[in-house]
Backbone as a chain_set.jsonl record, in Angstrom:
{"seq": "XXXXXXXXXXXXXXXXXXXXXXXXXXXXXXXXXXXXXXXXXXXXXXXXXXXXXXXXXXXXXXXXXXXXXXXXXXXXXXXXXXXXXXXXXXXXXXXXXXXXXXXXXXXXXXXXXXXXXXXXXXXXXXXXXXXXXXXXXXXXXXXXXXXXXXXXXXXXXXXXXXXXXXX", "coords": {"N": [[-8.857, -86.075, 35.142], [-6.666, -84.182, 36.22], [-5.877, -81.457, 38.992], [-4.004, -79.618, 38.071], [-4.552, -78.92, 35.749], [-6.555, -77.762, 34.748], [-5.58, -75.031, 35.756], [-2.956, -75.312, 33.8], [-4.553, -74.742, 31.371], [-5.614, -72.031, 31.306], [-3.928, -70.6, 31.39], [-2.284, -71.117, 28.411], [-4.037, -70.246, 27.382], [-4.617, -67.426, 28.079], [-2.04, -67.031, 27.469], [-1.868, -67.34, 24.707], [-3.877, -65.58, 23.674], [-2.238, -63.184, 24.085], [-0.461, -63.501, 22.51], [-1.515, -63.363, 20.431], [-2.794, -60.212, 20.479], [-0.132, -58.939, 20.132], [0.758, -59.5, 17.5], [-1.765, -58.524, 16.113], [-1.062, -55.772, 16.749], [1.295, -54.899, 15.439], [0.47, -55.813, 13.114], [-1.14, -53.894, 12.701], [0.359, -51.292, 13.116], [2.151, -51.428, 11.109], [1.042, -50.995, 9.218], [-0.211, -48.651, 9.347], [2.368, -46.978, 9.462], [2.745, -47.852, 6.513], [0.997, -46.332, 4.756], [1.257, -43.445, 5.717], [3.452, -43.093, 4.381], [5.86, -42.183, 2.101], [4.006, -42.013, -0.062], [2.294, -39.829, -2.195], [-0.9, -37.995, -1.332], [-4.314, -39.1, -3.205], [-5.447, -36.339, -4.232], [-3.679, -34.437, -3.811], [-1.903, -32.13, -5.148], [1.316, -31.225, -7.84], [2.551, -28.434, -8.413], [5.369, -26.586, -10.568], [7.937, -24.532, -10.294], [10.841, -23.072, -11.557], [14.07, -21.817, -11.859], [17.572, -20.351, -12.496], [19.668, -18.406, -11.155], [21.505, -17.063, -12.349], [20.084, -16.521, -14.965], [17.004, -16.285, -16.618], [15.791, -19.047, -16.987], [13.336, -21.409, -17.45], [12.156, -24.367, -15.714], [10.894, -26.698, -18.35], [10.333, -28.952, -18.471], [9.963, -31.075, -15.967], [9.768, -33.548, -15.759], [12.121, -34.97, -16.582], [14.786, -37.516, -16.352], [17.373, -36.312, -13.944], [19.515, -37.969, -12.766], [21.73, -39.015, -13.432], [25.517, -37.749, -14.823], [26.909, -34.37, -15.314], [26.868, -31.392, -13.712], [26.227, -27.92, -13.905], [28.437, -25.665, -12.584], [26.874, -23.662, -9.555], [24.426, -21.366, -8.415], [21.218, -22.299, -7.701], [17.526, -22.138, -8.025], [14.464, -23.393, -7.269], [11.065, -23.368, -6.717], [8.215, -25.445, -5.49], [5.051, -25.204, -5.549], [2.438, -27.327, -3.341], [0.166, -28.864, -2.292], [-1.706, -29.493, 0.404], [-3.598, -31.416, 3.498], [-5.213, -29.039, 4.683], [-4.732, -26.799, 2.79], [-2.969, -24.731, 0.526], [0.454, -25.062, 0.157], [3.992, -23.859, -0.371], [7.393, -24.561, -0.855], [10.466, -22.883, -1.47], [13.598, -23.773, -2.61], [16.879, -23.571, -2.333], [19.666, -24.527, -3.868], [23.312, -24.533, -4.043], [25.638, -25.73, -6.357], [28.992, -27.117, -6.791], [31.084, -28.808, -8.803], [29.358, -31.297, -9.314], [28.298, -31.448, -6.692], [26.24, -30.771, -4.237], [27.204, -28.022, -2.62], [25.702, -26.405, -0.767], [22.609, -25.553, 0.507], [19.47, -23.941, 0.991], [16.624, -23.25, 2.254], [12.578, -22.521, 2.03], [10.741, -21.742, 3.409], [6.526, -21.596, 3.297], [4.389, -21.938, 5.307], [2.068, -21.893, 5.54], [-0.36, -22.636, 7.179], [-0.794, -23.413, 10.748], [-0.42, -26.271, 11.441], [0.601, -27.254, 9.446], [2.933, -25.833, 9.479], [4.328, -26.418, 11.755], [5.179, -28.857, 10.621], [6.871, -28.192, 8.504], [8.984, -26.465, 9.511], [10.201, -28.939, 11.276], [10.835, -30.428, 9.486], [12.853, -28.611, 7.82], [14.583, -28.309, 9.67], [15.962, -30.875, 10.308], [16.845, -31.761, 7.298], [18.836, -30.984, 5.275], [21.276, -32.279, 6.214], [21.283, -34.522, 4.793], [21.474, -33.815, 2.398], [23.678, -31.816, 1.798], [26.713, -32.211, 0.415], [26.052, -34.341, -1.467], [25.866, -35.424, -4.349], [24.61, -33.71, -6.609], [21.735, -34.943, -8.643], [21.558, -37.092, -7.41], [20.2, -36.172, -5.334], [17.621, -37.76, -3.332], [14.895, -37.704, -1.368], [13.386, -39.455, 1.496], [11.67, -39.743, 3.471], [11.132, -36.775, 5.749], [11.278, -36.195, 9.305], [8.587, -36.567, 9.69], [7.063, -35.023, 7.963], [5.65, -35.881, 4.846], [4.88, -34.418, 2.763], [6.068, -32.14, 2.511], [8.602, -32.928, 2.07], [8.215, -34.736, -0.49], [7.595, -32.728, -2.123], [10.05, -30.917, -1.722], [11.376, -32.564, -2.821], [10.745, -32.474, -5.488], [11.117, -30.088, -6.676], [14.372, -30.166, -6.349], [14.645, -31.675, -7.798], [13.787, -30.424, -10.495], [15.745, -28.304, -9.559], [17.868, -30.041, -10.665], [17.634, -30.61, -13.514], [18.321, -27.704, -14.597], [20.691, -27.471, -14.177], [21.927, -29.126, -15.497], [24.455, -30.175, -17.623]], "CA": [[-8.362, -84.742, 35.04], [-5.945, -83.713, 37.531], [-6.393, -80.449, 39.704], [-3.426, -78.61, 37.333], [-5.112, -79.102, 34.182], [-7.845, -76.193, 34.701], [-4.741, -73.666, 35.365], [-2.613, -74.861, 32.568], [-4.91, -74.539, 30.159], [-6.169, -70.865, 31.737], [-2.263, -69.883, 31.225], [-2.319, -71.419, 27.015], [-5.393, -69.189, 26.807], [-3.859, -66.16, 28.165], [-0.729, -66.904, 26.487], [-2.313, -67.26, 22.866], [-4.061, -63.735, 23.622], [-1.046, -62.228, 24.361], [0.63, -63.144, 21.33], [-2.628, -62.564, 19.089], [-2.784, -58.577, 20.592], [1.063, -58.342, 19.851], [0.569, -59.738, 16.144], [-2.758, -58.052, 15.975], [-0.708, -54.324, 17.028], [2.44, -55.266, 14.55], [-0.014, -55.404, 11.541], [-1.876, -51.662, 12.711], [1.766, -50.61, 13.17], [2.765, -51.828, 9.799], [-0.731, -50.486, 7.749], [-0.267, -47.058, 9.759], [3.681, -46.426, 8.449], [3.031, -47.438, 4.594], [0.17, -45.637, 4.728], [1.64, -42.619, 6.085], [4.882, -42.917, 4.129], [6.044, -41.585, 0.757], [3.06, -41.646, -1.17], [0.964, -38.594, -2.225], [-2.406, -38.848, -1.471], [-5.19, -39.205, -4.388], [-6.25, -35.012, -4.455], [-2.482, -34.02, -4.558], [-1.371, -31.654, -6.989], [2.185, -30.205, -7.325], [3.289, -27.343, -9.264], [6.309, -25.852, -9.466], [8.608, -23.431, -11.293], [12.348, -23.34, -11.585], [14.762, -20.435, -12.087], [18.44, -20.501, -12.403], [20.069, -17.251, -10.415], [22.321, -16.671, -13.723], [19.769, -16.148, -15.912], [15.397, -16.004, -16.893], [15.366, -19.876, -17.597], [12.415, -22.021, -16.455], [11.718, -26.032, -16.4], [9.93, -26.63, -19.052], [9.917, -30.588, -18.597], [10.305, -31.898, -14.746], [9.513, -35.121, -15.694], [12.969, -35.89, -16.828], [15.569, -37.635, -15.289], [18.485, -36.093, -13.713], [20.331, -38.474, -12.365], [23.429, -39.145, -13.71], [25.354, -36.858, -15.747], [27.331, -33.558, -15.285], [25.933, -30.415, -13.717], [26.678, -26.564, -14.346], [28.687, -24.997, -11.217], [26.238, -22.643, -9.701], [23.588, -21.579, -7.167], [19.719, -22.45, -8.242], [16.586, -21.622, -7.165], [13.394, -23.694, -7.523], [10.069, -23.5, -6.067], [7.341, -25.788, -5.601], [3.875, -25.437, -4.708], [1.679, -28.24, -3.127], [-1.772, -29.095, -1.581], [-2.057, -30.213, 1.57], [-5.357, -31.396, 3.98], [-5.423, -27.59, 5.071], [-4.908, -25.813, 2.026], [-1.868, -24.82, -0.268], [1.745, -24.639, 0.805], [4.817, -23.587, -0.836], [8.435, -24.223, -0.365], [11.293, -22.735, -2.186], [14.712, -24.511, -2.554], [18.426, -23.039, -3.081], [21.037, -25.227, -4.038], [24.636, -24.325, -4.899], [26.462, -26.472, -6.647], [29.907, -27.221, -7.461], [31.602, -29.731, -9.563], [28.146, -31.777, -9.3], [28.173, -31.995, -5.605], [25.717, -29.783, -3.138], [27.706, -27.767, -1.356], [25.083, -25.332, 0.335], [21.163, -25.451, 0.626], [18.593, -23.211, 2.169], [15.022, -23.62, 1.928], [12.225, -20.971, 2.667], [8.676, -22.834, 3.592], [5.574, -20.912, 2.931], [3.93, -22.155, 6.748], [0.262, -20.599, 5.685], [-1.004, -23.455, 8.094], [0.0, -24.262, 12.106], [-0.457, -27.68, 11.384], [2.193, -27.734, 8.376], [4.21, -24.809, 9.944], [5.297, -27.641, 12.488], [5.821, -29.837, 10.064], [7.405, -27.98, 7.729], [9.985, -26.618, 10.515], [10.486, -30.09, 11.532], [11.541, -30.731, 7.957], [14.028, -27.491, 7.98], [15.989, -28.482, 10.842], [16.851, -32.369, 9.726], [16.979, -31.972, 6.331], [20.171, -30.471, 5.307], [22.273, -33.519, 6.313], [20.63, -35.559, 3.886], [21.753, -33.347, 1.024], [24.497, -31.174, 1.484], [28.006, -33.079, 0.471], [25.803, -35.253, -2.301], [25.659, -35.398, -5.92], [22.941, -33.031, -7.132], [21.365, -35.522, -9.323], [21.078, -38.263, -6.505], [19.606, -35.866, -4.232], [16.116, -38.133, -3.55], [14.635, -37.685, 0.87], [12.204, -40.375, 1.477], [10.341, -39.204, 4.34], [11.926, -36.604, 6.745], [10.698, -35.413, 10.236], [7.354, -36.893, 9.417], [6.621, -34.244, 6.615], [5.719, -36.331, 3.734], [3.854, -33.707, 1.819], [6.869, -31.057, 2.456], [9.616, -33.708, 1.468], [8.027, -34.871, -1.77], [7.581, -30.845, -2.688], [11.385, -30.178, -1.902], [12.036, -33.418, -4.052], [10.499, -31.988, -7.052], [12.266, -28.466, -6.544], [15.519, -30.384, -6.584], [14.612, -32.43, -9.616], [14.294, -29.142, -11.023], [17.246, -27.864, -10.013], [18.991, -30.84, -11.598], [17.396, -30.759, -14.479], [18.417, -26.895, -14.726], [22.026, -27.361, -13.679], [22.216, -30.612, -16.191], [25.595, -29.649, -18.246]], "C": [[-7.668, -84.378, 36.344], [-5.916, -82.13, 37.726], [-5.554, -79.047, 38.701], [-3.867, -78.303, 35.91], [-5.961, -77.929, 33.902], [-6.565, -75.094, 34.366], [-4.173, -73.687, 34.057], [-3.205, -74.424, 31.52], [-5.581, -73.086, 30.385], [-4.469, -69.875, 31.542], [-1.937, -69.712, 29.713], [-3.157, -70.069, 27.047], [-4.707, -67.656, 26.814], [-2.461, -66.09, 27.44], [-0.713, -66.789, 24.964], [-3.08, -65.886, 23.067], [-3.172, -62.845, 23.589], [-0.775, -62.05, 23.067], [-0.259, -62.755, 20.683], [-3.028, -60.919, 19.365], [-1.196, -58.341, 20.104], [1.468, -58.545, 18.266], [-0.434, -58.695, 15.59], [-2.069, -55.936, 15.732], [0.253, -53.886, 16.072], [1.64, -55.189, 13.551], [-0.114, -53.691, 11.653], [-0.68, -50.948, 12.311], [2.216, -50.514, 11.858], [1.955, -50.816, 8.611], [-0.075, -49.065, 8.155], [1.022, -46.791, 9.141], [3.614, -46.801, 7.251], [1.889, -46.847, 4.49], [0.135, -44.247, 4.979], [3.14, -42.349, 5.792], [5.189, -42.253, 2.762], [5.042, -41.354, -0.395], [2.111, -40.311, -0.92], [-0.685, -39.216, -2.3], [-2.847, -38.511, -2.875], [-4.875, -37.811, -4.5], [-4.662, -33.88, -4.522], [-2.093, -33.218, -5.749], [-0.03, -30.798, -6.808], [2.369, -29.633, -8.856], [4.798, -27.226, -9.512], [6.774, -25.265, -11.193], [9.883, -23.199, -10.545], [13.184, -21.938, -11.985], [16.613, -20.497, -11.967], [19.055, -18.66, -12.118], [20.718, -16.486, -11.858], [21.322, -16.386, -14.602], [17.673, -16.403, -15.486], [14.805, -17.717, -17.12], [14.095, -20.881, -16.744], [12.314, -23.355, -16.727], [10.543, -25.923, -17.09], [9.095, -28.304, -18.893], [10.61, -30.912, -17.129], [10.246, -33.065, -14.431], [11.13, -35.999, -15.93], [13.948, -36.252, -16.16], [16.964, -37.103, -15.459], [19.682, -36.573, -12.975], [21.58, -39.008, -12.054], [23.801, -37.317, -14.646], [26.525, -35.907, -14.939], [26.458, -32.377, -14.902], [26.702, -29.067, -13.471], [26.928, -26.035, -12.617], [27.474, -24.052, -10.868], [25.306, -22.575, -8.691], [21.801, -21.305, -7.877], [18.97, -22.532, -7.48], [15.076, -22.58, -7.779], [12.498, -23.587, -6.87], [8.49, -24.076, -6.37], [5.905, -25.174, -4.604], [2.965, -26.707, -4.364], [0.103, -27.879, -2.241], [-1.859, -29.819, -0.437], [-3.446, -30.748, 2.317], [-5.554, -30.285, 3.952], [-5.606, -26.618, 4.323], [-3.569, -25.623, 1.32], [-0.762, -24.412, 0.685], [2.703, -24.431, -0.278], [6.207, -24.171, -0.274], [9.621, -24.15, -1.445], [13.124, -23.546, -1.607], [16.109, -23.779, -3.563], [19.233, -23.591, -2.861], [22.237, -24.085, -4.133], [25.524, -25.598, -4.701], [27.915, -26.793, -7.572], [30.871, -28.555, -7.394], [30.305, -31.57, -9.269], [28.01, -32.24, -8.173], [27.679, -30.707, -4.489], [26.242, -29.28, -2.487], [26.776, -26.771, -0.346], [24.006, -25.957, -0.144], [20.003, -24.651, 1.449], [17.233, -23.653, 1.385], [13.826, -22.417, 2.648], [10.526, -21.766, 2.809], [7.887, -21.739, 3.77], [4.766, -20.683, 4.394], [2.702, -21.164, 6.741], [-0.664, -21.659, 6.808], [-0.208, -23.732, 9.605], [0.424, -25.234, 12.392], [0.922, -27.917, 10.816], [3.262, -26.755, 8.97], [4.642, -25.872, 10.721], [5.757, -28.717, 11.524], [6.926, -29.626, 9.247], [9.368, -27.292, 8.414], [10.554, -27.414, 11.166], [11.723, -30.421, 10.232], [13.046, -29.92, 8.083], [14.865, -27.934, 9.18], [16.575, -29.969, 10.354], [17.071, -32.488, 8.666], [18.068, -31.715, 5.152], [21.3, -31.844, 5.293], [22.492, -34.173, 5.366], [21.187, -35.17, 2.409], [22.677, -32.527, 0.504], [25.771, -32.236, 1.327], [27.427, -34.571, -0.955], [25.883, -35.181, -3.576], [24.003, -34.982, -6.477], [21.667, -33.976, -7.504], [20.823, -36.769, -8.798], [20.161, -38.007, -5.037], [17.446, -36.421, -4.101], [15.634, -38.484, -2.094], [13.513, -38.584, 0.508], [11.547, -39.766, 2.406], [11.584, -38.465, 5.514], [11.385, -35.606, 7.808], [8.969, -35.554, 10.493], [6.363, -35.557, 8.568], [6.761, -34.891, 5.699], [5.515, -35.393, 2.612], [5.356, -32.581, 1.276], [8.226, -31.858, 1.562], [9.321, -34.213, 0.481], [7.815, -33.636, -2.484], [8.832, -30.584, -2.894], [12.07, -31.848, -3.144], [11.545, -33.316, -5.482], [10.883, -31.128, -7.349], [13.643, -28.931, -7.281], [15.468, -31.096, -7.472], [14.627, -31.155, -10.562], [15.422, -28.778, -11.329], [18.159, -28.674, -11.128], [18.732, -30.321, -12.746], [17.545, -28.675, -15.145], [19.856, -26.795, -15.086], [22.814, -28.517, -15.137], [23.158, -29.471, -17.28], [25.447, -30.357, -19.588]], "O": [[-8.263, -84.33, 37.42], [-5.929, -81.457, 36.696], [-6.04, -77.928, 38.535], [-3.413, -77.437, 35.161], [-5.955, -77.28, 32.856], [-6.411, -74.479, 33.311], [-4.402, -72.826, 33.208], [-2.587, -73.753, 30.694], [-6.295, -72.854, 29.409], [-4.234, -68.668, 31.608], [-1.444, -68.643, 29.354], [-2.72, -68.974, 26.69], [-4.384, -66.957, 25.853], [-1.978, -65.077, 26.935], [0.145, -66.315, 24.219], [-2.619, -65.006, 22.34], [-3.34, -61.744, 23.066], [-0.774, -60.98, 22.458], [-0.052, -61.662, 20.157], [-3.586, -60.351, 18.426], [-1.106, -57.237, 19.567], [2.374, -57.867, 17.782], [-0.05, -57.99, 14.656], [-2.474, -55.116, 14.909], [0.254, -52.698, 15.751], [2.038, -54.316, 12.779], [0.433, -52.738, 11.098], [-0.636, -50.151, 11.374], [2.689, -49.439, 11.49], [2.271, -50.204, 7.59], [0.539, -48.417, 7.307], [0.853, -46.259, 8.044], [4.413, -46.192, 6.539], [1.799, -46.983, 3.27], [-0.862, -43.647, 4.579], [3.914, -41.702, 6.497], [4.196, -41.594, 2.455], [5.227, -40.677, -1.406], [1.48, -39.914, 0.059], [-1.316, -40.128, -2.834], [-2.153, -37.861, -3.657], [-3.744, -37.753, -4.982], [-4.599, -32.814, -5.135], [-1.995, -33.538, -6.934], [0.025, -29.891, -5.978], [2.34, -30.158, -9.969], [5.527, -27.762, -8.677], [6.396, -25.38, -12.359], [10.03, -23.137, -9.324], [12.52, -21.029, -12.482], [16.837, -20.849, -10.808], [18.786, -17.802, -12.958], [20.307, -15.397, -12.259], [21.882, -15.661, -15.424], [17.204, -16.62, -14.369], [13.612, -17.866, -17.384], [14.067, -20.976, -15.517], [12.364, -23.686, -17.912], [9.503, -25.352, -16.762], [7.94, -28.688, -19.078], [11.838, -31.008, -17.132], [10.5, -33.636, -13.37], [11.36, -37.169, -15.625], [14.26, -35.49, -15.244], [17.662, -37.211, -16.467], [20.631, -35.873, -12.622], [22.217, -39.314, -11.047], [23.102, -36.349, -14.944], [27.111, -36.453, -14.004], [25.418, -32.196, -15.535], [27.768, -29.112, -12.857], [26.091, -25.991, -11.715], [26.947, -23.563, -11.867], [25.198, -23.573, -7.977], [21.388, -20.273, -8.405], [19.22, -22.89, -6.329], [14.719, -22.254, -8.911], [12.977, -23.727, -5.745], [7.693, -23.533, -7.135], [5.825, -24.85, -3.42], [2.685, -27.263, -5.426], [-0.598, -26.952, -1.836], [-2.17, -31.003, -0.568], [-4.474, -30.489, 1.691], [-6.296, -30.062, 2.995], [-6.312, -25.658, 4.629], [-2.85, -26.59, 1.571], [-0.876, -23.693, 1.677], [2.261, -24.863, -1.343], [6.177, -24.283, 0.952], [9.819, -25.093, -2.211], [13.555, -23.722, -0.468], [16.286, -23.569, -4.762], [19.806, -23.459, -1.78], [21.993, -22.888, -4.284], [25.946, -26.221, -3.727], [27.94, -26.727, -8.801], [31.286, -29.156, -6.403], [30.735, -32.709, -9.085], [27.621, -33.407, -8.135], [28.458, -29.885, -4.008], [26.116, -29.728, -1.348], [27.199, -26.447, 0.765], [24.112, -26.795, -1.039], [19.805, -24.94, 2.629], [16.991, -24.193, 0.306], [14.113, -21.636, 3.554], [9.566, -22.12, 2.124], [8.398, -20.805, 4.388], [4.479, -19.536, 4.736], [2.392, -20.195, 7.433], [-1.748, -21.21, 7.179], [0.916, -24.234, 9.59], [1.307, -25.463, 13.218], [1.927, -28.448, 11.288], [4.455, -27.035, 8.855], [5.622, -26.389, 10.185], [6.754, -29.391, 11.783], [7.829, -30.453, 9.12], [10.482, -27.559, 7.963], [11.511, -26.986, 11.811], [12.945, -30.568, 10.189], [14.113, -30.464, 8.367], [16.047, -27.596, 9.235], [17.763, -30.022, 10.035], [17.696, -33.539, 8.528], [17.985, -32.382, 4.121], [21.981, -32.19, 4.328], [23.616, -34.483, 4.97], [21.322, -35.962, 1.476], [22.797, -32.311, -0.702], [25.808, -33.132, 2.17], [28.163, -35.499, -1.292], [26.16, -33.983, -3.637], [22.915, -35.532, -6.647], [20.647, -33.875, -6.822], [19.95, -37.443, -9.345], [19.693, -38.751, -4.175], [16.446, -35.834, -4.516], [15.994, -39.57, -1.64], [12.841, -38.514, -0.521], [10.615, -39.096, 1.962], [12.534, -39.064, 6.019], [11.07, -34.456, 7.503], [8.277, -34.869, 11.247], [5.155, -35.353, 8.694], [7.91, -34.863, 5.261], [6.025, -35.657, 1.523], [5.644, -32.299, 0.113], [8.716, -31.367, 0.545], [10.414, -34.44, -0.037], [7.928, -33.739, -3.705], [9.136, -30.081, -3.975], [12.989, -31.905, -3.962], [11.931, -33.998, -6.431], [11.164, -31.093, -8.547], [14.068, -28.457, -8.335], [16.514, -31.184, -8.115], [15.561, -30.999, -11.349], [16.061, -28.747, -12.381], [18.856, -28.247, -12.048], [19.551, -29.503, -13.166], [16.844, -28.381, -16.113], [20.249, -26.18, -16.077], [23.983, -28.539, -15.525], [22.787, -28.356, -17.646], [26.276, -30.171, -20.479]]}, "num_chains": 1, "name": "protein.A"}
């Protein structure tokens, strides 16, 4: 055994730790963002109720899809409710749309929690981009501002809308 043999193999060692904490941190990393990404948890429940400015009409069926298709010029109003850890939240959603392409959006968040009030104001400032200038019907946010709860709420609003607006 020659005198370098102790270090190299005290260098392997530390060098296979290294990489097994930087593999080891890359899974956590991995588990923690799909785990914290688009899915509703189990205890989840959303509501919601739809309204078209022009008239008394309400979704009767939000299940269906609005995706393709033709949609009625016009400015619509939906609002969901959801369930959060904390307790219930709200947020209402106003399209207008013409010739089946978003041209405006406001949104009005409920913020009965501190917790979700940041989140939900998070949401309100980046979220806009994402949807004004699109095709009603394709409007679908995956996760934005790290409000999952608030961004799957305003994506059932705007399924609404479509499915209000649907020509």
């Amino acid at each position: 055994m020659t005198p370098d043999q102790p270090h190299n193999t005290q260098k392997k060692i530390v060098a296979g730790s290294v990489i097994a904490i930087i593999v080891i941190a890359l899974l956590v990393a991995i588990t923690a963002h799909e785990m914290n990404g688009n899915k509703p948890a189990a205890n989840d429940t959303v509501v919601t109720q739809a309204q078209v400015d022009t008239g008394s009409a309400t979704a009767s069926d939000s299940s269906s899809s609005a995706s393709t298709g033709s949609y009625k010029d016009g400015t619509y109003t939906a609002t969901n409710d959801y369930i959060v850890p904390s307790g219930n939240e709200s947020i209402t959603v106003k399209l207008t749309v013409k010739n089946n392409v978003v041209t405006d959006s406001e949104i009005t968040n409920s913020e009965n929690d501190r917790d979700s009030a940041e989140f939900q104001e998070s949401f309100a400032d980046e979220y806009k981009s994402e949807v004004v200038g699109k095709n009603v019907g394709s409007v679908q946010l995956s996760f934005v501002a790290g409000a999952s709860d608030t961004t799957d709420a305003f994506n059932q609003a705007v399924q609404d809308i479509a499915n209000q607006a649907k020509a």
